[in-house]
C-alpha positions in Angstrom: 8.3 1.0 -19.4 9.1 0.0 -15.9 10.1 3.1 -14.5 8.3 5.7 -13.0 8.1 9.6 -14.5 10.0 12.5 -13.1 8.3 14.1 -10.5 7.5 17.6 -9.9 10.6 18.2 -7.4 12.6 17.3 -10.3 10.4 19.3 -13.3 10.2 22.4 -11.0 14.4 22.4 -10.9 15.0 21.8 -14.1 12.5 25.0 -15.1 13.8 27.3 -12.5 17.3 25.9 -11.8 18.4 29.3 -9.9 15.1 29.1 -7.1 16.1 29.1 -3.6 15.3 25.9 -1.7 12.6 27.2 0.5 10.3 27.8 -2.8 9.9 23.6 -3.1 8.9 23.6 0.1 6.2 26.7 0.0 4.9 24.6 -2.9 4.9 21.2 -1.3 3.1 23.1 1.5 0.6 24.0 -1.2 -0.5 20.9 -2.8 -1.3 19.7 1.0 -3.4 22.8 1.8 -6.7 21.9 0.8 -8.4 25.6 0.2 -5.3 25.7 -2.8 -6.9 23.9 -5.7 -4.8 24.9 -8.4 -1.2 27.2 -9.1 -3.3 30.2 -9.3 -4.3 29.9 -5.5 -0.5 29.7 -4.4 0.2 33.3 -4.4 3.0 33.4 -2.6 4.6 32.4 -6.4 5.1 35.6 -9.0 2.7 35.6 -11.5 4.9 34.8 -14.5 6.0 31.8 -12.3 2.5 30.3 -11.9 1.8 31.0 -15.2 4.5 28.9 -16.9 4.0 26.0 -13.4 0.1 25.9 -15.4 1.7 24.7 -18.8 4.5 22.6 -17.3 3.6 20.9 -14.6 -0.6 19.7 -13.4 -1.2 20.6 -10.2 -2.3 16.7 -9.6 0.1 14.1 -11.1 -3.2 11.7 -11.6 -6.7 12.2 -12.4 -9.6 10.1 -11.6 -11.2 8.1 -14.5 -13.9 6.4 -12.3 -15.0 6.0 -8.5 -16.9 3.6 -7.4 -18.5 3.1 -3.3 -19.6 0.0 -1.8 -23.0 -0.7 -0.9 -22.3 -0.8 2.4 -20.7 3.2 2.2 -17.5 1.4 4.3 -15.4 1.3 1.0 -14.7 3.5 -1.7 -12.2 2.4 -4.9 -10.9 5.2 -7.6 -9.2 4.5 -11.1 -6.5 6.9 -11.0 -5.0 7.6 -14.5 -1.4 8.7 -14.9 0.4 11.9 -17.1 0.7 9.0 -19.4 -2.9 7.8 -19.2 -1.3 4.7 -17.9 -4.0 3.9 -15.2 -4.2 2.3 -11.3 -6.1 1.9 -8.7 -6.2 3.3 -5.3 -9.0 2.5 -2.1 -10.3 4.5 1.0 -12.0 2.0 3.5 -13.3 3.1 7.3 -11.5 1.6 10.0 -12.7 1.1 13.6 -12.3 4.4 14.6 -14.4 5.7 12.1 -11.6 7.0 10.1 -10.1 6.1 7.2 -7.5 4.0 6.1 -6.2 4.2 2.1 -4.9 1.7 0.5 -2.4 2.6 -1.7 -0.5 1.6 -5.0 3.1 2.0 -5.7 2.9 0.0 -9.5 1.1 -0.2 -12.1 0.9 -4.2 -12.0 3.2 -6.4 -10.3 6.0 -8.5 -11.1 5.9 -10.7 -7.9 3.4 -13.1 -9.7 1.7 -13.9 -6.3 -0.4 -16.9 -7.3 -3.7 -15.7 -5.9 -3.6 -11.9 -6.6 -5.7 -10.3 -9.6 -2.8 -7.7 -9.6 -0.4 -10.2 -10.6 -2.1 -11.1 -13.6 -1.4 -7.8 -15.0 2.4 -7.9 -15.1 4.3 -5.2 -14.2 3.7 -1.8 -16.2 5.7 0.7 -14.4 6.5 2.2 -11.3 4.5 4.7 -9.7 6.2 8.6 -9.4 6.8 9.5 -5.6 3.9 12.2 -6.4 1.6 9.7 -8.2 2.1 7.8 -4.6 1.7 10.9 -2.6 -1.4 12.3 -4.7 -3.5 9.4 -3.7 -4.0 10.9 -0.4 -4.6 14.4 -1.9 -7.3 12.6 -4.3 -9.2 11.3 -1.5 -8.9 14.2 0.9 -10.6 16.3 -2.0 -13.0 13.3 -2.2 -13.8 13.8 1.2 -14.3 17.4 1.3 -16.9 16.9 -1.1 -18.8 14.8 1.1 -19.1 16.2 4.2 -21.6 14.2 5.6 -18.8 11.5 6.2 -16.0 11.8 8.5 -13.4 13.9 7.4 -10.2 12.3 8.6 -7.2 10.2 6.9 -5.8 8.2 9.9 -3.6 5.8 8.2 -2.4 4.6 4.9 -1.3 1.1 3.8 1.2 -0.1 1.2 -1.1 -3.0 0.2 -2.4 -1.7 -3.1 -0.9 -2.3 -6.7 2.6 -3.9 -6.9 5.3 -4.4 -4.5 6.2 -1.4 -3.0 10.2 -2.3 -2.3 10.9 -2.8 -5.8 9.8 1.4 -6.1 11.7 2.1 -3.2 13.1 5.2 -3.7 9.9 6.9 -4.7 7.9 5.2 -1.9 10.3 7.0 0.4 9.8 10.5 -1.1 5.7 10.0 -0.5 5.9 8.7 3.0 8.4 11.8 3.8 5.8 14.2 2.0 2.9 12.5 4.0 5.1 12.8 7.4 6.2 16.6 6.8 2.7 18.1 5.1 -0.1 15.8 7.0 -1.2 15.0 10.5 0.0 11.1 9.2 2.5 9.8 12.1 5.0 6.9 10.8 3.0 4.3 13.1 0.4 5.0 11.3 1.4 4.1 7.8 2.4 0.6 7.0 4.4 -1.0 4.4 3.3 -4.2 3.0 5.9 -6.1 1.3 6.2 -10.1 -0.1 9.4 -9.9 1.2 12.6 -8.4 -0.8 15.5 -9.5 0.6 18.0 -7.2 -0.4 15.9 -4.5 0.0 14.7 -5.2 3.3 18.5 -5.7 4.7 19.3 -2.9 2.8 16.7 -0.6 5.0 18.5 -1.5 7.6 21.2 0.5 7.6 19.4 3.6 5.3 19.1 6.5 7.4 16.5 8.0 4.8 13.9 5.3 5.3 11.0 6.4 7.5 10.3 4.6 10.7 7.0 3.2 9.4 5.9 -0.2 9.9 6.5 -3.3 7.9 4.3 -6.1 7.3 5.8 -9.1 5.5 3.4 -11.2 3.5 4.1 -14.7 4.2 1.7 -17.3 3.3 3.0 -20.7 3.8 5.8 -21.2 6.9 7.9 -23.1 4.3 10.2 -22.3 1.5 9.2 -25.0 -1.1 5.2 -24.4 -0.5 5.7 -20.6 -0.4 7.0 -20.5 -3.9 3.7 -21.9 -5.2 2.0 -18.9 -3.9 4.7 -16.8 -4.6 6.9 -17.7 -7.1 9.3 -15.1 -6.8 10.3 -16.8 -3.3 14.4 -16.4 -2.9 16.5 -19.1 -1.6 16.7 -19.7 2.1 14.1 -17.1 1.9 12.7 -17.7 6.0 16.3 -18.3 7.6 16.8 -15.1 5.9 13.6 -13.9 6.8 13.7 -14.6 10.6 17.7 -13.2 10.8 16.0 -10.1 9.3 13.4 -9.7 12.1 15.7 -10.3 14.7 18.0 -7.4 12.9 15.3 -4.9 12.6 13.8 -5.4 16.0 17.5 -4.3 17.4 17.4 -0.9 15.4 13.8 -0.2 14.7 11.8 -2.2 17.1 9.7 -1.2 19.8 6.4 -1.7 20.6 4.4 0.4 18.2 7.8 -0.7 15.3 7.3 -4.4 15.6 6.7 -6.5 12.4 3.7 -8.7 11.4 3.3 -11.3 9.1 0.4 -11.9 6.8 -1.0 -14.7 5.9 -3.7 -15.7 3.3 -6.2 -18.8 3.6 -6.3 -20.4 0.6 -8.6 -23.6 1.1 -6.6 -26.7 0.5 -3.1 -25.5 -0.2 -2.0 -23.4 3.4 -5.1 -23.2 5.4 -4.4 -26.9 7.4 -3.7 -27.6 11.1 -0.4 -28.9 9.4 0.4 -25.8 8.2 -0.7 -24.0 11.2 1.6 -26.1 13.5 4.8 -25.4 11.2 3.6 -21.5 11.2 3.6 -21.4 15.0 7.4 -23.4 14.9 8.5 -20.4 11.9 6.9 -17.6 14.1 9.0 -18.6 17.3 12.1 -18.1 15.5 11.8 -14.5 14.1 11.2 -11.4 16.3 7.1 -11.2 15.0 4.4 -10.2 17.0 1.8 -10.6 15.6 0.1 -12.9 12.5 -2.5 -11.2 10.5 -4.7 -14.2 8.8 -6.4 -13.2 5.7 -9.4 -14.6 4.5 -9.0 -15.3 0.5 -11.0 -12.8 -1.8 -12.0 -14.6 -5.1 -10.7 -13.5 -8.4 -12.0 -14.6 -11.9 -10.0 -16.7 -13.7 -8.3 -18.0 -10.6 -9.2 -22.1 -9.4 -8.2 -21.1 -5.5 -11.1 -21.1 -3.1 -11.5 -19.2 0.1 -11.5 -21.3 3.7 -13.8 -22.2 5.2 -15.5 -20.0 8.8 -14.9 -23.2 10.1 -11.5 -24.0 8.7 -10.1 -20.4 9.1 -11.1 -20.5 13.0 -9.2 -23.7 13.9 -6.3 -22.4 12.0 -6.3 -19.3 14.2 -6.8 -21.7 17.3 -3.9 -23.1 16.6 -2.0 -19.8 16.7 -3.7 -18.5 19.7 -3.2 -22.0 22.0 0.5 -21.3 21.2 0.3 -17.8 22.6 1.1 -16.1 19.2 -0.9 -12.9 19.0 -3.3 -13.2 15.8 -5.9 -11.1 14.0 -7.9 -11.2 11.1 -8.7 -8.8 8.4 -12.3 -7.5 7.5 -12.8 -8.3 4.0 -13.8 -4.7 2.9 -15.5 -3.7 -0.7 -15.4 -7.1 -2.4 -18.8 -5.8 -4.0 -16.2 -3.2 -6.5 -13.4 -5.4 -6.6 -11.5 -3.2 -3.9 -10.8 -6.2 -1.7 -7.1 -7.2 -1.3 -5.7 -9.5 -3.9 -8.9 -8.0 -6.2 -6.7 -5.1 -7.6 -6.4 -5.0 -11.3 -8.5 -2.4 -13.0 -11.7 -4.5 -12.8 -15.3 -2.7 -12.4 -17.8 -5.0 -10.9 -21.0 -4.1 -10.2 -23.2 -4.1 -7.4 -21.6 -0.7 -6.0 -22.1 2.5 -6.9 -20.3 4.6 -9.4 -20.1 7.8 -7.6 -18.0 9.9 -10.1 
């Protein structure tokens, strides 16, 4: 099964087919509202219609099987299991603000086969549900709640979980839209991380139903041939297409908070050289990026790639820099629970704390 299950939207229409529209959104309005815990608190529905909503559809499209917190208290990950009891992972980390930032799944699995990533190991289950997407900020805000001794707010949320999130499209478009109508979440502030989907990317182009959220492409290598190593599922002409892309997207979407980054993970030996830096910078110059986002290599079992070196990861960003390309570097966050990115595949290591 590769698809993802109805969601409530559609469950709720089928059972009362005759409802007037403004019903969905009193209940959408519901789910987000956090004294509402369940259908009896949503009284402005009858009470025969709560009453058959309790058989037919769970208040919360996934439930959590276990949470675990890194030592450090910066990371938290949850195993999120589905209607189905098909189960996925989702991650709250703090960000410099001292906010948070989740990290969200759109799959169960993966089918992009990313050379380096535990999720890719996993193959590709299914797709998550828009509300199985959505409901991992409702999860966390009631995680939250519970704690009140740490800070309170969701400021951002990343598409950099489970699977690729362009391959759900459709139902990672319904959650962003629930986020942006029934949270303080702006579109800057939540960020689509994708290996790069061609037809789906060109095809956002001209969508006037996709959010004006940002995009970060994952790279990895500045050369078509190389790049399929890491990523197998690499298309064709995949960075003339790419840069034509950018260059597309900065005339309709761009500006200066709608600007796209690439990512890039060092993976010692294979894309981490001066080499590889130097053909980066020549890639970079033709596209319309901003910004490269270098990402130190988390270690997953059963994989032979190492992580680069402090030494070897700063010269590579030198390289960058002394070409005046705009480059950061991602904190590696909860690598103690297997939270990291790239560690993503229903594995429980210890050294954190199970916390539910």
């Amino acid at each position: 099964m590769t698809e993802a299950p109805p969601n409530r939207h559609d469950l709720f229409l089928a059972l009362f087919p005759s409802e007037p529209t403004f019903r969905l959104d009193q209940i959408e309005k519901a789910y987000f509202t956090e004294s509402m815990t369940g259908w009896d608190s949503v009284t402005t529905l009858s009470k025969d219609m709560r009453e058959v909503l309790e058989k037919e559809i769970p208040w919360m499209s996934c439930t959590p099987v276990t949470t675990l917190s890194s030592a450090a208290g910066d990371t938290h990950k949850v195993v999120l299991s589905g209607i189905d009891e098909e189960m996925f992972e989702s991650v709250l980390m703090i960000n410099r603000r001292d906010q948070w930032t989740i990290c969200v799944s759109s799959q169960i699995g993966c089918a992009m086969g990313c050379t380096f990533c535990a999720t890719g190991m996993m193959g590709l289950k299914r797709s998550l549900s828009s509300d199985e997407i959505a409901d991992q900020y409702r999860f966390w805000k009631q995680f939250l709640s519970e704690r009140p001794e740490l800070p309170q707010r969701i400021s951002n949320v990343v598409f950099m979980g489970m699977g690729e999130p362009l391959v759900n499209v459709e139902n990672v478009k319904k959650a962003i839209h629930t986020w942006l109508d029934h949270t303080d979440l702006g579109p800057t502030k939540v960020t689509v991380s994708t290996v790069g989907v061609l037809p789906v990317l060109e095809g956002i182009l001209t969508d006037p139903d996709w959010p004006p959220v940002r995009i970060a492409i994952s790279l990895h290598s500045p050369e078509e041939e190389s790049r399929r190593k890491i990523v197998p599922t690499t298309a064709p002409n995949f960075h003339k297409r790419l840069a034509k892309w950018t260059h597309d997207y900065q005339e309709i979407h761009g500006n200066r908070r709608h600007h796209v980054t690439f990512e890039y993970t060092l993976i010692s030996g294979v894309n981490d050289n001066e080499d590889e830096a130097k053909l980066l910078v020549k890639f970079v110059k033709t596209t319309s990026a901003v910004k490269v986002n270098v990402i130190p290599l988390n270690l997953v079992e059963g994989k032979d790639y190492t992580a680069s070196s402090r030494e070897g990861i700063e010269k590579f960003k030198a390289v960058l820099l002394n070409a005046g390309i705009d480059v950061t570097e991602r904190k590696t966050m909860g690598r103690d629970i297997a939270a990291a990115c790239g560690q993503l595949a229903l594995t429980i290591k210890s050294g954190g704390k199970v916390v539910g």
